[in-house]
ZARO-738748 format. One record per residue (C-alpha): residue number from 0; residue in one letter; x, y, z. Coordinates in nm, 4 decimals. Layout:
<atoms>
 resi resn       xx       yy       zz
  NUM    A        X        Y        Z
...
</atoms>
This chain:
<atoms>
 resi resn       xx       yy       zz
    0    X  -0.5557   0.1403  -5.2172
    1    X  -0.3526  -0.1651  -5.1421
    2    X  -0.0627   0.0664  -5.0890
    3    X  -0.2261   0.1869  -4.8213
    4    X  -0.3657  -0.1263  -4.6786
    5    X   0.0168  -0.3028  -4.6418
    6    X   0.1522   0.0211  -4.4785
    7    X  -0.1071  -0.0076  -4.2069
    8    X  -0.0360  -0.4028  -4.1937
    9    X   0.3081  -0.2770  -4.1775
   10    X   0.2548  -0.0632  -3.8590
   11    X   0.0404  -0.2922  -3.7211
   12    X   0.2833  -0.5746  -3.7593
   13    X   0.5839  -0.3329  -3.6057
   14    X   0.3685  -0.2110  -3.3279
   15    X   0.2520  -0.6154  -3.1960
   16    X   0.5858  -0.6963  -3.2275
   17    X   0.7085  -0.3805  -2.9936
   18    X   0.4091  -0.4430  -2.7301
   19    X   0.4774  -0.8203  -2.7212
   20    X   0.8677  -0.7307  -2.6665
   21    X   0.8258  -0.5024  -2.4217
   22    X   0.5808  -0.6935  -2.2160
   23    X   0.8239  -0.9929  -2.2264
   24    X   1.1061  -0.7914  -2.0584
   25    X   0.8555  -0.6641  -1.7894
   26    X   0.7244  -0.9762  -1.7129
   27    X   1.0823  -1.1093  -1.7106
   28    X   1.2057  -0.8556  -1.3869
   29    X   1.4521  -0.7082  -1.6422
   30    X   1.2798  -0.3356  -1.6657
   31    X   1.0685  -0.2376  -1.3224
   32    X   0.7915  -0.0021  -1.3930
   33    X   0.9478   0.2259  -1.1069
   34    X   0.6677   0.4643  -1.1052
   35    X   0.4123   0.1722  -0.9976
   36    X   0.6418   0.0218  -0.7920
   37    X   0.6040   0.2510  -0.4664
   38    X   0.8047   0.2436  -0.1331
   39    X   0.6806   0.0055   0.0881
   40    X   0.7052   0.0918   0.4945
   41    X   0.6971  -0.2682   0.6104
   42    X   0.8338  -0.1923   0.9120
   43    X   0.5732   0.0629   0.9873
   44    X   0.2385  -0.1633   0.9158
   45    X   0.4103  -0.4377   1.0755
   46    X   0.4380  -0.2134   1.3979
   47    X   0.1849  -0.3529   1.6674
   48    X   0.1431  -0.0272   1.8565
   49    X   0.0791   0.3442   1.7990
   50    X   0.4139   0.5064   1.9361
   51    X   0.5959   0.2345   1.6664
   52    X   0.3747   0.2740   1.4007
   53    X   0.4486   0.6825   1.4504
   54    X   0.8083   0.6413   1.5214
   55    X   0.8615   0.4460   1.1989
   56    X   0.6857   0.5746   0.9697
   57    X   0.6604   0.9805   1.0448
   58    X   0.9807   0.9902   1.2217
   59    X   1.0406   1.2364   1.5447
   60    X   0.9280   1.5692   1.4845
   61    X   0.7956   1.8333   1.7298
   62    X   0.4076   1.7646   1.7387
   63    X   0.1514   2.0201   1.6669
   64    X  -0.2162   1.9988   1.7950
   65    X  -0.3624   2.2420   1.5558
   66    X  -0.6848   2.2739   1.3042
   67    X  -0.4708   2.2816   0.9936
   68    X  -0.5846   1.9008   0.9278
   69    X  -0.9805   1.8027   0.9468
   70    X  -1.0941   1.4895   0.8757
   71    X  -1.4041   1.3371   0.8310
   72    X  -1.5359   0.9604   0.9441
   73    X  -1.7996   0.7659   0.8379
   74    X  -2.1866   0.9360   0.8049
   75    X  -2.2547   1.0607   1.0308
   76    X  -1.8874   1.1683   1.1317
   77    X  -1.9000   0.9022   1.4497
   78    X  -2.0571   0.6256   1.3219
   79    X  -1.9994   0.3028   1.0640
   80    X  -2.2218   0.0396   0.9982
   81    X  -1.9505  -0.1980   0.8207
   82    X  -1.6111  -0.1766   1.0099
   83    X  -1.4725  -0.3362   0.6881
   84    X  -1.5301   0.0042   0.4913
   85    X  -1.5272   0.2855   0.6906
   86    X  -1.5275   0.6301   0.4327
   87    X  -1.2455   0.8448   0.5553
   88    X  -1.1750   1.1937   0.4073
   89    X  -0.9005   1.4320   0.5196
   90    X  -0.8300   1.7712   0.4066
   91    X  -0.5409   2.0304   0.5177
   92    X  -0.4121   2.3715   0.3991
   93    X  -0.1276   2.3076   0.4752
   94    X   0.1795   2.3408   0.2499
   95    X   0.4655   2.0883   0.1839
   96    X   0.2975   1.8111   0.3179
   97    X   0.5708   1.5284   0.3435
   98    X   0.3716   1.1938   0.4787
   99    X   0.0035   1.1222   0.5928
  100    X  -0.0546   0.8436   0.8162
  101    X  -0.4208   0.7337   0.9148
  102    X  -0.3855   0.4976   1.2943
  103    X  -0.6553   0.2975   1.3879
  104    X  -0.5882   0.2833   1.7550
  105    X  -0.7248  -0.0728   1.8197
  106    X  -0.7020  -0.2703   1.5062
  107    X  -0.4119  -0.5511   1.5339
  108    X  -0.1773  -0.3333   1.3346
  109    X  -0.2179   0.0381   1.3777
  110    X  -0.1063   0.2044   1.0634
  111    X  -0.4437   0.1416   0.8276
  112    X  -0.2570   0.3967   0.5980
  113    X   0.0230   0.5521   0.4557
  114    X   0.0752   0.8058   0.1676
  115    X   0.4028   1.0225   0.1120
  116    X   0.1620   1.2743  -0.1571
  117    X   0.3109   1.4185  -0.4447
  118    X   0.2420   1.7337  -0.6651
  119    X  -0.0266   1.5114  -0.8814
  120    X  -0.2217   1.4192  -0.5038
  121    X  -0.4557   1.7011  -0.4202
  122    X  -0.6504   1.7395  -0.0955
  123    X  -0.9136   1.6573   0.0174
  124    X  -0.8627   1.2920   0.0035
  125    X  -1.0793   1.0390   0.0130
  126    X  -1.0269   0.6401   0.1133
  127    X  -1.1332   0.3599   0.3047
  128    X  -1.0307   0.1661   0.6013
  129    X  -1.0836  -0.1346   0.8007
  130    X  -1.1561  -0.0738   1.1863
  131    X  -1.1596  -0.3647   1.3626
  132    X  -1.3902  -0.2371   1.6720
  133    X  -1.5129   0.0843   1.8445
  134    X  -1.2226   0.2869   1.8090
  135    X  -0.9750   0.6163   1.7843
  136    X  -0.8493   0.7138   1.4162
  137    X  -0.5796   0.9152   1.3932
  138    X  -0.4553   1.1388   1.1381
  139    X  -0.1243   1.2812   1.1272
  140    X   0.0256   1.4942   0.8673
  141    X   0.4215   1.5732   0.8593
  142    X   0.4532   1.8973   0.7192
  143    X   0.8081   2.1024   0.7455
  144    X   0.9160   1.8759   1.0078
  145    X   0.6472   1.9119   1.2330
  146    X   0.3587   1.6439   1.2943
  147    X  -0.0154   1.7306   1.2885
  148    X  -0.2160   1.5030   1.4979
  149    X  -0.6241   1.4856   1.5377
  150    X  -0.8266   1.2154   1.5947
  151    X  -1.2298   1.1201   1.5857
  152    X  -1.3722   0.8479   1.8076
  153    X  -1.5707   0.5971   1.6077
  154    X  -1.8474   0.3604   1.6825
  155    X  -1.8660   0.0087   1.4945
  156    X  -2.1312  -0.2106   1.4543
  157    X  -2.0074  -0.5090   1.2635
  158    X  -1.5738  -0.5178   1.3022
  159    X  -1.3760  -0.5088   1.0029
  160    X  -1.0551  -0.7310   1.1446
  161    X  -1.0135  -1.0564   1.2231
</atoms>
């Protein structure tokens, strides 16, 4: 029996000692968790009007009015009570979806949203945004280099933005 009790004192001596290591080198800069660490399109939030916001972050493309993206906004679809937390859903059948972008058309800085999805993201997809006032949201897909636009007007009672 004590055998037994100093191998697991053992392990659990070898194990602290590999946790506490390991979280000393990531706390140190030397080893980036690269898979938390995502892209960041600065330029693109920074953007303070639609055609920049687009232009940066989706790129040119040929744009496609089409029903291969829905979205939803709010409940009911054109209405939010809070514009801190407006519910936003979007789903598409569309296949190799490259970048989603959600635009809030007057909120100080457009782009409310940005998501280049991979194989583990699965539509439909579900977040929140901040709307600043009575306002267009735009969703655009890129999807084998062509851009998927729609939009829903929505109505704000209390603003979201300062």
């Amino acid at each position: 029996m004590n055998d037994n009790l100093d191998e697991y004192r053992r392990k659990l001596l070898k194990q602290s000692i590999s946790a506490s290591t390991l979280a000393l080198v990531a706390a140190s800069g030397l080893m980036a968790p690269r898979i938390l660490l995502a892209h960041w399109p600065q330029d693109a939030f920074n953007a303070e009007t639609l055609e920049d916001a687009i232009l940066t972050f989706l790129g040119e493309a040929e744009e496609v009015n089409e029903e291969a993206i829905q979205f939803t906004i709010g409940s009911p679809p054109t209405y939010a009570v809070n514009g801190a937390s407006v519910p936003v859903e979007i789903s598409s059948s569309l296949e190799n979806i490259q970048r989603v972008a959600l635009l809030v058309e007057k909120n100080p800085f457009p782009l409310a949203m940005a998501l280049e999805p991979t194989s583990v993201v699965s539509f439909p997809f579900k977040t929140m945004l901040k709307v600043a006032e009575d306002s267009e949201i735009i969703a655009m897909v890129k999807a084998d280099g062509k851009l998927y636009r729609t939009s829903r007007y929505v109505e704000i009672d209390i603003g979201g933005c300062a």
